[in-house]
Every structure is written in structure tokens, then in C-alpha cells.
N, C-alpha and C positions, 0 to 999 in steps of 0.2 A: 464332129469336133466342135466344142464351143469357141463361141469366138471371142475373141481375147480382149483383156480387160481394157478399157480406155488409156488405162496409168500407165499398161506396158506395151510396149512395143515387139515386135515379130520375134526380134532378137533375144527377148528376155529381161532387155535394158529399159531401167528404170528412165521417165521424161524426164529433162533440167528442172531443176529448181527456180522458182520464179526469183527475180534479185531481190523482191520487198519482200517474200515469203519471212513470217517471224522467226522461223528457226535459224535462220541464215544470223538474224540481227544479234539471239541470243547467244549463239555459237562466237560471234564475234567478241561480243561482252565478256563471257567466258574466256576466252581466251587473250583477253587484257592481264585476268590474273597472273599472279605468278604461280610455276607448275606446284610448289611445295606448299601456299597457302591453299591451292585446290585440293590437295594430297589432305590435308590435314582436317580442311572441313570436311571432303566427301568420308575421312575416320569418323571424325564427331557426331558425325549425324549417324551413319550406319551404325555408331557404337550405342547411340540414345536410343535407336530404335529396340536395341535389344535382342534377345536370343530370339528363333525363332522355329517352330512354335513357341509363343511368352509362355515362361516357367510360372503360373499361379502360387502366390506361398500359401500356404496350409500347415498347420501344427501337426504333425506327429508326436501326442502324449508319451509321455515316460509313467511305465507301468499302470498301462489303458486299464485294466481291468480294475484296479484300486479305484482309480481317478473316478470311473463311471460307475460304480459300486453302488453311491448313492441315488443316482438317476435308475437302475433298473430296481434297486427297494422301493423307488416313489411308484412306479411303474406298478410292480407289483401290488405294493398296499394302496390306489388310487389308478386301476387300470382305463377309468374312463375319463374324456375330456371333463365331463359336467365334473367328475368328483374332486379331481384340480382344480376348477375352477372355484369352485363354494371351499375347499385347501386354502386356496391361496386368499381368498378374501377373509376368510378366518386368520389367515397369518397375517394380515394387514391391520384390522380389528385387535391384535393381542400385541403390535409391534405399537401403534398409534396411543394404545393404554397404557405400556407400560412407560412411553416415552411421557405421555401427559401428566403422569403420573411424578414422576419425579420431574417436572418442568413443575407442577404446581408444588412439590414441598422445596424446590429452591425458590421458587416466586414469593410463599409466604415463610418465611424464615419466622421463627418463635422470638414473640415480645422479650425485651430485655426490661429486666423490672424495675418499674419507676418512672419507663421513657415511652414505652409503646412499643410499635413494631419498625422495625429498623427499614430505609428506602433506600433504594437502588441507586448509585453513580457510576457514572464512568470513570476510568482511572487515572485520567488526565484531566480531573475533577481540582478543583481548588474551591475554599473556604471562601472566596465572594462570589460563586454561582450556586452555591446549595445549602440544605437545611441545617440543621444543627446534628440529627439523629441519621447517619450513615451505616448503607452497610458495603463492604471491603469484599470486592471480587478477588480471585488467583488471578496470577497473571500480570500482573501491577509492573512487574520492574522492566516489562518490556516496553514501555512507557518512556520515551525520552524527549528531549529536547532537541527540536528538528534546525533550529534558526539561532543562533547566537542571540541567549537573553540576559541584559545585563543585571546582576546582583552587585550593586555598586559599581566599585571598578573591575569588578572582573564579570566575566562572559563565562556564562553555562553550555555548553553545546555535546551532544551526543548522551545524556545523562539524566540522572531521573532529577527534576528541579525539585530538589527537599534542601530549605536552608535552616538550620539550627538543626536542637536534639538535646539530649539529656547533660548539665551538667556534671562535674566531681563534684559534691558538697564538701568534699576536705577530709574527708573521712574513708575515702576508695570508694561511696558509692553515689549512684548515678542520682538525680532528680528528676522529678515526675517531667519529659522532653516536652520544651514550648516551639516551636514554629512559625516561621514565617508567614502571613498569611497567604502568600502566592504562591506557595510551598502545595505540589502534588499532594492529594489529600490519601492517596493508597499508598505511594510511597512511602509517607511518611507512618502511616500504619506499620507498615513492616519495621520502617528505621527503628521505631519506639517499641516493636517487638509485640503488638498489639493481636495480629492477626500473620498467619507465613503466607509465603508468596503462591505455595501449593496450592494450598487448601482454602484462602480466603478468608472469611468472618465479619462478626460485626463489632461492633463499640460505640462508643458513644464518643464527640467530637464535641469541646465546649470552648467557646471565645474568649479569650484571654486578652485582649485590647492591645494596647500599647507595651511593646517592651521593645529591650535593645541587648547587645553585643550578644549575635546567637553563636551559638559554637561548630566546627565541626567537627563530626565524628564516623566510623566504620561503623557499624551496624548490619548483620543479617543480608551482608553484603552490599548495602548500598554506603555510597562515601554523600554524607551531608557537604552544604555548605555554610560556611563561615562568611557574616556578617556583622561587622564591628560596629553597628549605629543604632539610629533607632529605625520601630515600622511602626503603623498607628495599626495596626492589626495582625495581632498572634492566635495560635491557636494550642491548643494541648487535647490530651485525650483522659477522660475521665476515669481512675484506676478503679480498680471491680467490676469495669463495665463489657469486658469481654466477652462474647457468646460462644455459643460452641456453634452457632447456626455452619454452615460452610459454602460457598460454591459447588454446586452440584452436577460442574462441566464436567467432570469426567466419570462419574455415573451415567451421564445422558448419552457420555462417549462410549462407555460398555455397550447401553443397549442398543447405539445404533449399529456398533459393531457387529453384536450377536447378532441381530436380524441379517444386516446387511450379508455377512457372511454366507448365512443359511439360506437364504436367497440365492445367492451366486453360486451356491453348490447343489443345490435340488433344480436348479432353474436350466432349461435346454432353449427355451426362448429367447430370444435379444433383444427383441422390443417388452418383453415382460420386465426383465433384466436393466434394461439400460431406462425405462420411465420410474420403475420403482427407486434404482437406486437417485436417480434424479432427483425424485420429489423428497425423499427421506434425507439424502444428505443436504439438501439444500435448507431443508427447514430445519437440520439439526445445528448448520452453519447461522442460518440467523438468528437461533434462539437460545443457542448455546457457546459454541466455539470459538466465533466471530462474530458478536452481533451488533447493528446498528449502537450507535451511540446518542439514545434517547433514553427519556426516563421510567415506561414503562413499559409493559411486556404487548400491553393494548395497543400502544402503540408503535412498539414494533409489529405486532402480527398485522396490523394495518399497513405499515412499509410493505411487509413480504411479500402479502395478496395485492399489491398495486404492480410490485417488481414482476410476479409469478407470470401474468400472460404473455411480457414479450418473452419473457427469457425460457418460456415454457416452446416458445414458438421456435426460437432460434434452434432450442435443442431438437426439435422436430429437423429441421436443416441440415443440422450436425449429423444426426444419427442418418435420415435417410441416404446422402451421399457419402459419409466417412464412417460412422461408429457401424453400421450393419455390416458392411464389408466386411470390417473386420472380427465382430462376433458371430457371424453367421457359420455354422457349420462346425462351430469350435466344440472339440467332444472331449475338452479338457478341464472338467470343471474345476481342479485344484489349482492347477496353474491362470486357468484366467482367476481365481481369486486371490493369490498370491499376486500376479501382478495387475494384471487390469484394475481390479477391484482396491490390492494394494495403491496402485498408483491413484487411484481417485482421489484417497483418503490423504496422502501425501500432501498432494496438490491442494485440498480443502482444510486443512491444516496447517495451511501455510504459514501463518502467523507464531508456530510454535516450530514445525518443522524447517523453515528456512532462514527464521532468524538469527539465525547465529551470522550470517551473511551480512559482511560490515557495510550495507549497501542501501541505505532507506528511499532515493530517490533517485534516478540517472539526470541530476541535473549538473553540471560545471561545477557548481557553486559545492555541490554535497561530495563531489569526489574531490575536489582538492580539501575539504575541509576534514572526511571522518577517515578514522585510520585507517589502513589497509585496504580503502574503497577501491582504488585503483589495480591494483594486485587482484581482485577479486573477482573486478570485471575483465581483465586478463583470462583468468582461469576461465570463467562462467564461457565466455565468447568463446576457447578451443575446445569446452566441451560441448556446447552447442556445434561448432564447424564438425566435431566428430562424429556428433550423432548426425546429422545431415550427413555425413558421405555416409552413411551406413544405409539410411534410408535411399538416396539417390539410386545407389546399389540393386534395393527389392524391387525400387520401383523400377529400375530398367530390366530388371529379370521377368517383371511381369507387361512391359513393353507398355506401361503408362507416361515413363518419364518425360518426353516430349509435351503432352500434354497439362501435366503438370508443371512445367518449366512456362509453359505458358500461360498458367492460371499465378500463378509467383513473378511473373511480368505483371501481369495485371496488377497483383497487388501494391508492384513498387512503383507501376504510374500512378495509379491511384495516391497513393501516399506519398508519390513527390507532388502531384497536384495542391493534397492539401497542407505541405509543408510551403507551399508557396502563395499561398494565403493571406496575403497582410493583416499586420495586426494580431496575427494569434499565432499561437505551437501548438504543434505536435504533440499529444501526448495517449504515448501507449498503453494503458490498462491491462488490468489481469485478463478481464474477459477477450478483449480486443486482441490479446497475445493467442491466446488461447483458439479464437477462431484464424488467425494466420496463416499457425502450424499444423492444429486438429488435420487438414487434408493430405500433407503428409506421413501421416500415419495410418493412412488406408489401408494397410495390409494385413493377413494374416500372419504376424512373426513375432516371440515372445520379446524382442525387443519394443516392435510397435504397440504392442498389448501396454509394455508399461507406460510408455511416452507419454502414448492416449491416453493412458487411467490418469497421469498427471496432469496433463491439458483438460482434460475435464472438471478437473479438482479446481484448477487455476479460476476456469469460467465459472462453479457453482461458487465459490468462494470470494470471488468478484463482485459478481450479482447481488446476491446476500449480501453483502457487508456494503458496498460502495454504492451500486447498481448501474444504471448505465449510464454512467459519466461519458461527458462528450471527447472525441477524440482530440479536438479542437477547444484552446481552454486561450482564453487572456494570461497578459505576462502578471495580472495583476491575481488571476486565481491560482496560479502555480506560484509564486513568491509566497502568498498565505501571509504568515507575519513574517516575512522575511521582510532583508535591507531593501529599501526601494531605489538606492542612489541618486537620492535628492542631495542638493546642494546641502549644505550644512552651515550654520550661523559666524558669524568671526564674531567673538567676542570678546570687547575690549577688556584692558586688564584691570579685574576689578579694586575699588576702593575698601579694603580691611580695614576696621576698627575694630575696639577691644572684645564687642560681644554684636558685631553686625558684620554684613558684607554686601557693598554695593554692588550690581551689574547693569553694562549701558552695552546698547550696542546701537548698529543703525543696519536697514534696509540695502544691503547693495543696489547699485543704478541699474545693473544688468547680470542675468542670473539663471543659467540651462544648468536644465533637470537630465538628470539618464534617461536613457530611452525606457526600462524596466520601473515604468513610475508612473502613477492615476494623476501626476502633481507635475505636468509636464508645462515648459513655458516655451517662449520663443526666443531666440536670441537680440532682437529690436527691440523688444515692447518691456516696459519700465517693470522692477519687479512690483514694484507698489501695487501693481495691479494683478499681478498674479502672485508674493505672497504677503499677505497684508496682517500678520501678526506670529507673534512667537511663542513655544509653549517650555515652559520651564520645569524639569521635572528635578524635587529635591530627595533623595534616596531613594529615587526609584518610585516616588508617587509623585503626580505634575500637582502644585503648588499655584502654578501661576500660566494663566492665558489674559496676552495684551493686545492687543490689535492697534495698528497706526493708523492714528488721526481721532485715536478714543481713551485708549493708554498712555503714559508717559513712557518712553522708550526705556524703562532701569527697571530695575527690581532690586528689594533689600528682605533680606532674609537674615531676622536676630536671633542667637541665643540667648539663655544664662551665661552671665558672668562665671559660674562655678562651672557651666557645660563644659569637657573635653575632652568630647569624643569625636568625630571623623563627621565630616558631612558632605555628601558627593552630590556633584551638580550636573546636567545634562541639558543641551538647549536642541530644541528644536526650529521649523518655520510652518507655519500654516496659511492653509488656504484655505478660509473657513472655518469650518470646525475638521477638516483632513488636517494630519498632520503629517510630515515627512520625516527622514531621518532625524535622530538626534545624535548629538556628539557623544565621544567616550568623555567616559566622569573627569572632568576637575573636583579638585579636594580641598577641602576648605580643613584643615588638621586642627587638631585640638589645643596646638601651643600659636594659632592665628595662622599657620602661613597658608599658602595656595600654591597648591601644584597645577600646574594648566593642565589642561586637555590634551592626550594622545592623539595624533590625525587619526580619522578614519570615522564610520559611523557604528553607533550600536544600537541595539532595539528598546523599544519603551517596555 
């Protein structure tokens, strides 16, 4: 008979328990709880961990033998690796041609006679950054007004900034339309009916100098704006100068279609699959659909090839932990390009496919200001909550979700670390969304297929267009030209005479800036010293900068005796040559009198 073990006794009975033994101490802990909170976590957890054997998802195709039709004709015609392989570099070679091919007859667009050949702008181009000889991309009216800009007394916001347009000559028809010079220079393209918003084109754009009372009007959908004064610079568009040249984004959007599609349905590979479409749609996003805002194509391809190695990198990360899981084994070639493939293009087309979403920036400032911004983010959040529980779901049938509950901790330490940050925000990017979420969609399931194909869209469409913006931004880079909530001038009331008007003011003794301001002071220290002159902007062009102890503190601005028309005045303070907000217009009217200023600030 062996003899018995140390632990147990003759009897069978187990020896006491030491008192310091740990189990003693956590049994005790334990049993602090109360029984119904123990009841409810020992559910939570046994529920996260999942069925058990974990249920793996896998696609079972609808009508497999269609779907794979095309994979056993490659098979057949192309039975060995080598002969796929010199296949598919020949389809790389005839994809790259035809795309180059039409990127060069939209890069050189055919001279307009008399002027030359028409040059590239961007759409939020205006008449004092560019040449005389333009040419007018598609896509222009999605082009707005992100900050409250003042045209006089009134503020443009959410809209495309075109002020004037064609008048009545009295007779029911239109005159050749003048323009504001600060006036979007594609917009007003369209307004003037010059070039459509589809198709693009070119014209010719000639300087008109000084005019005044522009008009507004409907137009080809855009609503102009009305300004009653004068500007020292207009612009118009030279009649007969029209071309038939066009934007060639959505030919370039054919071809990368057609490949891409043919690809994703001959293709049984994932990493053939998911690098090809990578490189292809990324460079059709910078070169066509969404690209940099620079002025030549040289120097975009030089942006792209700078962005390509990290972003080439990251996706190397993507795919080997999240995108291969999910392509791997997939024997659906229709449906992953319906939606996988689908979803890429979604996602990489953002710019057209989600704009219609009243929602340009998640900043405070942009949701109480654009319509329906709020409502929007309502919706957007519970269809995001929805698709999260749906995912939560796969991932605990395949008994990862623990794990992935913990890698999603991670992320919101992380990102409450750097929201605590002083000095800077928070700010999320397409890419940065895009890598978030991408791990939750690890799975084989035709909803994850699509989610993925959009988060991938999101990050190539990011990259290209923005690139890797930091997540961590100054208040002074996310405001852009927004209000900075600087103090703003008191200006005393001024002295009207017949064809002049006087303005005086003085320096407050003491003088705090917002926090959201590069023009920040202290509450002790005199302002003199922090802002030391004023800038005076008369119709929306600054006239006048004084600085104290160099300047006389007034300003007098005369017209014609005969002048009477409108004349709007906006003050600002500077520090330097920085200037901070300016006031909304005082009005100086054409029969003498003055209207003061509105509280509040508007932009120069």
C-alpha cells in the first residue's frame, strides 16, 4: 500500500487551512460583496467569454457555384502559379496605362485661343491668390464657408462665398456678371453659368477693378450675395471664352472601378487583394477624387510618394492583425466585392458620398451654428451604438470579446491621457477613426465585410488628402480663421460731417483675452503693453493700422459730397502686426447718419 500523501490524513481529511493562507483572505473579500452584484458579474464574464467551443464566422455564399465561376475559368485558362503571376502583372501594366492616360489629358486640357493653356486651382480659390487664366474643376459647390465671414453687415456661413452676379439691364436680360473680388472663384463660375458643377471647365477670368452695389441672385443653384458698396477689386468672366476641356474625375473613377472590380473577383488572395487595392485607390484618391490642394500635379505626386511609406506601413498592421482574418478563406468573390470592395469605395469617396451630412467639424462652435448639425450627430451616434452591439455579438460567438474589450480600454486610456494634455485638443481624423474601429471588424461576417471596406476608405482617403495630421492640434490650429475671442475695441461715438467721419478711441487700462486666442494677456499688466495699436477695416478691406505712441488715436475717412451709398466699418486691436477680433459693421448711410455696432465679434 502507498503511503499517504503528506496533505492527507489516515481519515481522508483534508489538514486546516493556514490563517494567512491567500485563499482564506480572498474568500473574505469576496464575500464583502453583495450576493446579487456577485450573481451579476460572475453572468458578465461567463457571458463575454462566449459559447463554448467559440463559433468561428465564415461566409456561406449564396449560389457558390456562380460566385466562384470566375475563379475556376482563371484556373483553367492560367493553370499554373508563374502564369498568374506575369496575368496579373500584365493587369497592373494595362490598369497603370490607362489610368495615366487619362490623368495626362485632364492635366493638359487644350489652349483656349488667344490665352494659352488654362492652370489648375482649387475651389476655394479666390481672385487675389491666382492668375488671370483659370481652369474650373466639378465639385466647386461643395465648397463653403466654414467660420462666419463678414460681407459688410451681414455674415456668410455654411455657403459658397460668391457676392454679386449678373444684373437686369431693363430689358429682362442678364449683363455680363461682376464679382466681388473675394468671391470663390469656381463658384462663381457656376453662378455665371460659365462651366456646371458636374463636369467642370475652363474660361477665362479678367479684372475688373473697382465697382460697387453687386447684386444677388439664384443661379445654377447657388444663392449670390448682395453688397450695397463699393470693393477696390472685381472680377468677371470673359464671354466666348468657354472650353469644352472638362474634369476628368469621373473617367478616372471608371477606370479605377473597372480594374478594381476585376481584381476582387479573379482574385483568391488577400494580401494580393487588399495591397493592390490599397495602392490603386489611394493614388486615384490623390490624384483625382480628393486631391491635395496644390497647384500642380508634380507637386502633388511629390506629397503622395512622401505620405506612401508610413501609410504603406500602417496598412501592413491593419491587414496583418484585422483585414487577413477577415479575407482569408473568403470563397465569395461577388459578395466581398459588393460589399468589402463596395465599402472601400464608399469610405474613399467620402467627400461626395457623405456630404450631404450637415456636419463639417465636431467642434461646439459648428454644431450650434449649421443646420441640423445636431440631429445628425443624434442619428450618426445610435447607428454607430447599433453596429457595435452587432459586432460585440460575433466577437463573443468567436470568444475574442474579452480581449478586445481590452485592447478598447487601452485605447480610451490612451486618449484620455492625451486629452489631458495642456495646452492642446483632441482631434480625431479620418485615418485615426479608421484605425480605432478597423480591429473590431475582425471577423468573417457580410456585415463586417462592409464596415471594414468603409474604414479602409476612411484611412486611404485621409491619408491622400490630409495625411497624417496630429492628433493633438493647438486651439489656434483648429479655430483656422475662426473668432478668436479677443476683446474687441469700444469705440467712441464718432464725429459726422457732411462728406467725412471721425473715429477716436482709447486703449483700456486692463484687458483679458479668451482662453481660444495666440493674443492672450494677463489680467494686471497694462494693455499698452500687450495691445499696442488698432486695425480699421472699411468695407471689408483694413484702410488703416495705428499703433500707440506712433499714431494719433482717430481716424477720418471722407467721401464725395455726391457719394450715397452705404459705408461699413469694423475695428479691430493688435498686437503687432496679429490682429484679434474685429467688431460687427457700424454703418455710416448715405443720408450721414451712423448706425453703431452690434455686440459681438466677426471675422476680417
Amino acid at each position: 500500500m502507498p503511503p499517504l500523501s503528506e496533505d492527507v490524513s489516515e481519515d481522508g481529511a483534508l489538514p486546516p487551512t493556514p490563517p494567512d493562507d491567500p485563499r482564506i483572505a480572498t474568500s473574505r473579500w469576496v464575500n464583502k460583496i453583495p450576493l446579487p452584484v456577485r450573481r451579476v458579474y460572475t453572468f458578465v464574464v461567463t457571458w463575454s467569454k462566449g459559447p463554448r467551443p467559440p463559433q468561428i464566422q465564415k461566409i456561406n455564399p449564396f449560389f457558390p457555384r456562380i460566385q466562384q465561376y470566375p475563379l475556376r475559368l482563371l484556373d483553367r485558362a492560367f493553370p499554373k502559379r508563374r502564369y498568374k503571376i506575369v496575368l496579373l502583372l500584365v493587369f497592373y501594366f494595362c490598369w497603370l496605362l490607362a489610368f495615366s492616360a487619362v490623368l495626362h489629358q485632364s492635366a493638359v486640357a487644350g489652349d483656349i485661343e488667344g490665352y494659352g493653356t488654362p492652370a489648375q486651382i482649387s475651389c476655394g480659390a479666390s481672385y487675389w491668390q491666382v492668375q488671370q487664366l483659370e481652369w474650373i474643376v466639378s465639385g466647386a459647390d461643395a465648397v463653403k464657408v466654414l467660420n462666419p465671414h463678414a460681407v459688410g453687415a451681414q455674415e456668410a456661413l455654411y455657403q459658397q462665398l460668391v457676392v454679386g452676379g449678373p444684373k437686369d439691364d431693363g430689358f429682362g436680360l442678364a449683363t455680363n456678371p461682376i464679382y466681388r473680388g473675394d468671391s470663390f472663384l469656381c463658384g462663381a463660375a457656376i453662378h455665371a453659368g460659365l462651366v456646371s458643377n458636374q463636369a467642370g471647365g475652363c474660361g477665362v477670368v479678367s479684372l475688373v477693378g473697382e465697382h460697387d452695389d453687386y447684386v444677388s441672385t439664384v443661379r445654377n443653384g447657388i444663392e449670390s450675395i448682395a453688397f450695397d458698396s463699393t470693393f477696390p477689386m472685381s472680377f468677371s468672366f470673359r464671354p466666348g471664352t468657354a472650353s469644352r476641356c472638362h474634369d476628368l474625375r469621373w473617367p478616372m473613377l471608371g477606370v479605377s472601378l473597372t480594374f478594381t472590380i476585376l481584381l476582387s473577383i479573379f482574385t483568391r488572395s488577400p494580401s494580393v487583394l487588399f495591397a493592390s487595392i490599397f495602392v490603386g485607390i489611394y493614388l486615384h484618391v490623390g490624384f483625382a477624387s480628393d486631391p491635395p490642394s496644390l497647384g500642380s500635379y508634380y507637386s502633388i505626386t511629390s506629397l503622395l510618394i512622401g505620405r506612401f511609406l508610413p501609410a504603406a506601413f500602417v496598412a501592413f498592421v491593419l491587414y496583418r492583425y484585422v483585414i487577413r482574418r477577415t479575407l482569408t478563406g473568403l470563397e465569395a468573390p461577388v459578395e466581398k466585392t459588393i460589399l468589402w470592395l463596395g465599402g472601400v469605395w464608399v469610405g474613399a469617396l467620402t467627400n461626395y458620398t457623405f456630404d450631404f451630412i450637415p456636419i463639417q467639424r465636431l467642434t461646439p462652435h459648428d454644431l450650434d451654428q449649421q443646420p441640423g448639425a445636431k440631429a445628425a450627430l443624434v442619428i450618426i451616434v445610435l447607428g454607430l451604438l447599433a453596429i457595435a452591439l452587432g459586432q460585440i455579438w460575433y466577437l463573443r460567438q468567436e470568444g475574442r470579446f474579452p480581449r478586445m474589450l481590452a485592447l478598447y480600454i487601452t485605447f480610451g486610456v490612451v486618449l484620455s491621457l492625451f486629452v489631458a494634455v495642456p495646452g492642446l485638443n483632441l482631434r480625431i481624423h479620418h485615418y485615426i477613426l479608421a484605425i480605432l474601429l478597423l480591429p473590431g471588424t475582425s471577423m468573417q461576417t457580410r456585415p463586417s465585410l462592409l464596415w471594414q471596406g468603409i474604414l479602409v476608405g476612411f484611412f486611404l482617403n485621409g491619408i491622400a488628402r490630409w495625411g497624417f495630421d496630429s492628433i493633438l492640434q493647438t486651439p489656434a490650429a483648429l479655430l483656422g480663421d475662426g473668432q478668436l475671442n479677443t476683446p474687441l475695441p469700444v469705440i467712441e461715438t464718432p464725429q459726422v460731417m457732411a462728406n467725412n467721419i471721425t473715429f477716436r478711441w482709447d486703449l483700456p487700462s486692463v484687458m483679458v483675452a479668451g482662453e481660444n486666442t495666440t493674443l492672450t494677456t494677463n489680467a494686471n499688466v497694462n494693455a499698452s503693453s500687450i495691445y499696442d495699436g488698432i486695425s480699421i477695416l472699411v468695407n471689408d478691406v483694413e484702410r488703416y493700422r495705428g499703433y500707440e505712441g506712433y499714431d494719433p488715436m482717430e481716424y477720418t475717412y471722407s467721401r464725395r459730397t455726391t457719394d450715397e451709398r452705404r459705408y461699413y466699418f469694423r475695428f479691430g486691436y493688435m498686437r503687432g502686426s496679429e490682429v484679434g477680433d474685429y467688431t460687427k459693421a457700424g454703418t455710416w448711410t448715405g443720408e450721414g447718419d451712423w448706425i453703431p455696432m452690434a455686440d459681438g465679434p466677426s471675422l476680417g
